[in-house]
C-alpha positions in Angstrom: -11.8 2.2 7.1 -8.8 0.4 6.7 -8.5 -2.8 4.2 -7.3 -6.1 5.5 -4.7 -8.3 3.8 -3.1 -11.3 4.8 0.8 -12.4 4.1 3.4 -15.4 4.7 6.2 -14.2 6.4 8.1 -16.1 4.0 6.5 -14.4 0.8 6.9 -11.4 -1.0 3.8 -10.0 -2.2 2.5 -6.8 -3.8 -0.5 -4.8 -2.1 -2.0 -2.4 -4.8 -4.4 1.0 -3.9 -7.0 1.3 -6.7 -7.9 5.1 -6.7 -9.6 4.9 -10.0 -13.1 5.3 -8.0 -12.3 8.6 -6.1 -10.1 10.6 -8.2 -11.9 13.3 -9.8 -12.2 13.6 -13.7 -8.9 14.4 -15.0 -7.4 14.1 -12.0 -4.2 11.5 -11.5 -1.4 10.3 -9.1 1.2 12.6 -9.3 3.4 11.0 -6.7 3.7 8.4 -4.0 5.2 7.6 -1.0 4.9 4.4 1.5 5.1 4.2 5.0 6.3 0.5 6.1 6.8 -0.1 9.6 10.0 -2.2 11.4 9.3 -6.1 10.5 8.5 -5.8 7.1 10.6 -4.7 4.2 9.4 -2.8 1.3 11.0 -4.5 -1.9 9.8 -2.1 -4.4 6.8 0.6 -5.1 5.4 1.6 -8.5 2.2 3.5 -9.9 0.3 4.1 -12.4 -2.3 7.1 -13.3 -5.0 5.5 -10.7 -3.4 3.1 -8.6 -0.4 2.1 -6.4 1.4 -0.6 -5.7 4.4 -1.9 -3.1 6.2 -5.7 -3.0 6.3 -6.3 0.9 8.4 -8.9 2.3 8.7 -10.1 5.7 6.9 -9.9 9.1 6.4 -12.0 12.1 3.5 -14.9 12.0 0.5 -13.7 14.2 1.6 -10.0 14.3 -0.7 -7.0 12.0 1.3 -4.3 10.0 -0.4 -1.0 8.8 1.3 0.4 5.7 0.0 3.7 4.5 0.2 4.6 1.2 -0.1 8.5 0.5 -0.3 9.8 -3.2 0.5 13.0 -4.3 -2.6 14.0 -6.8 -2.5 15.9 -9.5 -4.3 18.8 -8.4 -2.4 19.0 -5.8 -4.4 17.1 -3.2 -3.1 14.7 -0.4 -4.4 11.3 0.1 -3.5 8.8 2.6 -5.0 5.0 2.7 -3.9 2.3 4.9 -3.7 -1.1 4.8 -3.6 -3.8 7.8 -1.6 -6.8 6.8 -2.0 -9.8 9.0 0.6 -12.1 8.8 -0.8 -16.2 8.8 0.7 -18.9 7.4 0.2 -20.3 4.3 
């Protein structure tokens, strides 16, 4: 089930995927990779062994984004979680 976030179009603010309570024992994030659709603007991504995080900025007030973020793990499995970012003002 997708989460739900809110933004201000005028702020940048980091969205973070905590995977610490599905990854496996022993098992990390390898890689990731971010999916941002037209109207926002992904200012930067990083990761640690569990989580994920991106800096959005943009969007349009009223309108809902879905970013999906899809880590790489390190047995070699595929995840993908999305997130729905409504954009209010604040």
């Amino acid at each position: 089930m997708p989460q739900f976030m809110e933004k201000d179009p005028n702020a940048k603010r980091d969205f973070t995927v905590d995977l610490s309570g599905v990854l496996p024992t022993g098992v990390t994030i390898s890689s990731v990779s971010w999916t941002v659709p037209a109207g926002l603007t992904s200012e930067s991504v990083s990761n640690t062994t569990t989580t994920a995080t991106i800096r959005l900025s943009g969007g349009t007030l009223g309108e809902t984004y879905q970013v999906v973020c899809r880590t790489t793990w390190s047995n070699a499995e595929i995840d993908d979680r999305t997130i729905k970012i409504r954009m209010v003002s604040k």
